[in-house]
C-alpha positions in Angstrom: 0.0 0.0 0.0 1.5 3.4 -0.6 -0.1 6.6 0.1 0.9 10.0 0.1 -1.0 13.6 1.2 2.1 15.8 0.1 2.0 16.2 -3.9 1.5 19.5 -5.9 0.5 20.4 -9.7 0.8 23.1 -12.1 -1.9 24.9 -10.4 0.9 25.6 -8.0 4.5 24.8 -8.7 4.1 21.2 -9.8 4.9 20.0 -13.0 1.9 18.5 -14.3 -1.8 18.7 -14.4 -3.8 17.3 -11.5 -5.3 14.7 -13.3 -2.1 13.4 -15.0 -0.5 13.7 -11.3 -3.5 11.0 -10.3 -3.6 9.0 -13.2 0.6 8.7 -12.3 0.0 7.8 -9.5 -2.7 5.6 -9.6 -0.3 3.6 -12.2 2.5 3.7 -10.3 -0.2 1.9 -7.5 -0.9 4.3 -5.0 -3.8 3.0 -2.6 -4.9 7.0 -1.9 -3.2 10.4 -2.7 -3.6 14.1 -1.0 -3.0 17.0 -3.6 -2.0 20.4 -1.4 -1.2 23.1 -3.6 0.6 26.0 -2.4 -1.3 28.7 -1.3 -2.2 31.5 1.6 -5.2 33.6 1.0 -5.7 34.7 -2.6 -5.9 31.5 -4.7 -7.5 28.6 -2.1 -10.7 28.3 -2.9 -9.8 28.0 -6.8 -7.0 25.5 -6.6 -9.6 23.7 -3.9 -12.0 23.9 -6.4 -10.1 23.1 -9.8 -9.0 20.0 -7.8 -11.9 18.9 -6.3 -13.5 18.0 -9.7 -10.5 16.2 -10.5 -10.4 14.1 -7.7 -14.2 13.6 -7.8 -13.6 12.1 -11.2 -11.1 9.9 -10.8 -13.3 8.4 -7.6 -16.4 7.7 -10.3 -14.8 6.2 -13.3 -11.1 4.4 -11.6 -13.0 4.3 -8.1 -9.1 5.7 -6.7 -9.5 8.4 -3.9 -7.7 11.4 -4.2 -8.3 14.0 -1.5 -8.2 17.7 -2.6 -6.3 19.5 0.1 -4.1 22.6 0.2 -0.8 23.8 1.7 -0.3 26.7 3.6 3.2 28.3 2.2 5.1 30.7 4.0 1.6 32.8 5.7 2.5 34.8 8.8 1.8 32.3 11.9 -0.5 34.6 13.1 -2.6 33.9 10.1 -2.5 30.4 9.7 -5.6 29.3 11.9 -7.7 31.7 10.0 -6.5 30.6 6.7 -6.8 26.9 7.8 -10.4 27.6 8.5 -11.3 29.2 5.3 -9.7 26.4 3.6 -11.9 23.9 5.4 -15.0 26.0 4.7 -14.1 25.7 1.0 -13.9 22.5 0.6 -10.2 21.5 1.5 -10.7 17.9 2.6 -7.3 18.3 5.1 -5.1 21.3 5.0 -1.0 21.0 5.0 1.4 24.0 6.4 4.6 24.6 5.3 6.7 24.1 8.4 10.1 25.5 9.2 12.2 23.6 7.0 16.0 24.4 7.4 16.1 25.3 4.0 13.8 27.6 3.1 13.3 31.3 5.3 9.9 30.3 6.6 8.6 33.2 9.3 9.6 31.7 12.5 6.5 30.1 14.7 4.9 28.9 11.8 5.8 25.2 13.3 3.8 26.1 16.4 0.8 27.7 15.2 0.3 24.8 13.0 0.2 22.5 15.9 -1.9 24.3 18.0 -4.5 24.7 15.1 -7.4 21.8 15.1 -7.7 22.6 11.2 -4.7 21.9 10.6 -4.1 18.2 9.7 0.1 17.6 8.5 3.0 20.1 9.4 5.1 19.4 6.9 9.0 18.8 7.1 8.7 20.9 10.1 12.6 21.2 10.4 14.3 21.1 13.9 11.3 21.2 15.2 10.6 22.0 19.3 9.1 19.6 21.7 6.7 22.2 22.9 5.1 22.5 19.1 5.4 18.4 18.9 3.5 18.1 22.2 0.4 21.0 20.5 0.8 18.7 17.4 -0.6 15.5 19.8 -3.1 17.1 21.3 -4.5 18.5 18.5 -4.1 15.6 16.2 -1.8 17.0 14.0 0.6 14.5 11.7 4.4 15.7 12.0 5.7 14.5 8.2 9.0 12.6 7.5 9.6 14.4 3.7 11.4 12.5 1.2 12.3 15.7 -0.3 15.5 16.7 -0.8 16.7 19.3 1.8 13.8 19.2 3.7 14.8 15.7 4.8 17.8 16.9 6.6 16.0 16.6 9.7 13.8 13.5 9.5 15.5 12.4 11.9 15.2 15.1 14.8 11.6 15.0 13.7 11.2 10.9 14.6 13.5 11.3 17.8 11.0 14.8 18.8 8.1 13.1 18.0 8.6 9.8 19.9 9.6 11.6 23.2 5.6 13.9 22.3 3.7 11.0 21.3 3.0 12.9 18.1 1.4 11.0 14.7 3.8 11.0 11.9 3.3 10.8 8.0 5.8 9.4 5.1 5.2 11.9 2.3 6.9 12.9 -1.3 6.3 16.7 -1.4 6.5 16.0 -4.8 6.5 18.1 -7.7 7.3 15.7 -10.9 6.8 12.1 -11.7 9.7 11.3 -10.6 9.3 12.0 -6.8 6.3 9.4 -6.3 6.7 6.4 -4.2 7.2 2.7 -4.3 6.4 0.6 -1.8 10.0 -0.2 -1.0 11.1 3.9 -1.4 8.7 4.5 1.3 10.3 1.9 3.7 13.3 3.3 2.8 12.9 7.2 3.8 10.7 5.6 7.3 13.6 3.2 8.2 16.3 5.4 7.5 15.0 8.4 9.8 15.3 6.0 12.7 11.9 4.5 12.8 12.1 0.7 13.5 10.0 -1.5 11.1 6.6 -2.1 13.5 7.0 1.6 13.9 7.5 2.0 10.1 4.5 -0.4 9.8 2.3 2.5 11.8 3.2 5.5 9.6 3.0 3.9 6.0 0.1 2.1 6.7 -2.2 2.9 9.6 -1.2 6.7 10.2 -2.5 7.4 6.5 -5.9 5.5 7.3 -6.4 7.5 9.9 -6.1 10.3 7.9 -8.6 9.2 5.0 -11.2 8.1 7.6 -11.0 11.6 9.2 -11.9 13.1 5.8 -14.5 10.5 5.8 -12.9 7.4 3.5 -12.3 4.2 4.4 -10.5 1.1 3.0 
């Protein structure tokens, strides 16, 4: 089973289509796939919506779920539970934030407000991220990701060691942007193992994490 909740298109800065990103990775035998575009305040409710009908599609006539969701990029923390709201309210089926990756100048406290915000579903590769923030994430039901992406993956491991000593949720995800950044089966195990996580552990976050996920956006396997 693969899944992933981390992908963008060219509605953001993806290279291809939604629907060729879900007919990829339905091929490439994905069990379930999250699109989260980029996004803050001016363009959610359009990339919600252009995706939306996408994913609604590929449900009716491949019966594959794709959930239409959206990624808070780089939004002043102050912001984020207000934008996370209005993303739910238009039809985001979870909502992503851009966490503090050590890589990219993302406003300090984003990590934070994203755990402390019930709409806010994943914090993705939340960089060195605190224990106080992991500990909000738990509470508030928050997945902390372990990013295959390059640079952002600098600090799966601090993320794992952080969220063990929380009791925080964790996530494998692509944060892809091509074709070639999907998963395989084996890939997956691969980026969970090697960020420390042991393989009944592994087990939990590239299988049963993500079905917790879907059934809190209402689909079950």
């Amino acid at each position: 089973m693969i899944f992933d909740f981390h992908t963008h298109t060219s509605l953001s800065d993806g290279a291809l289509s939604p629907m060729e990103l879900i007919n990829r990775a339905r091929v490439a035998g994905y069990t379930a796939l999250g699109i989260a575009d980029h996004s803050a305040a001016g363009t959610t409710r359009r990339i919600i919506a252009e995706v939306a009908e996408d994913c609604e599609v590929a449900l009716r006539h491949w019966g594959f779920p794709v959930l239409a969701g959206i990624e808070i990029t780089h939004a002043p923390p102050e912001a984020i539970a207000d934008l996370a709201a209005e993303a739910k309210a238009a039809g985001a089926r979870y909502v992503v934030v851009h966490g503090e990756t050590p890589v990219e100048p993302v406003p300090a406290g984003t990590n934070l407000a994203a755990c402390r915000c019930p709409d806010v579903d994943i914090l993705a590769h939340p960089g060195m991220i605190t224990l106080e923030a992991a500990r909000a994430a738990a509470q508030n039901g928050v997945f902390l990701e372990i990013t295959r992406r390059q640079g952002h993956s600098l600090t799966n491991g601090h993320v794992v060691r952080v969220a063990a000593q929380a009791g925080a949720a964790l996530l494998v995800n692509t944060d892809a942007h091509s074709p070639g950044d999907l998963l395989t089966e084996q890939l997956a195990r691969v980026v969970a193992t090697g960020a420390g996580l042991s393989p009944d552990e592994a087990e939990m976050v590239l299988i049963e994490n993500p079905k917790r996920l879907l059934a809190r956006a209402g689909i079950r396997l």
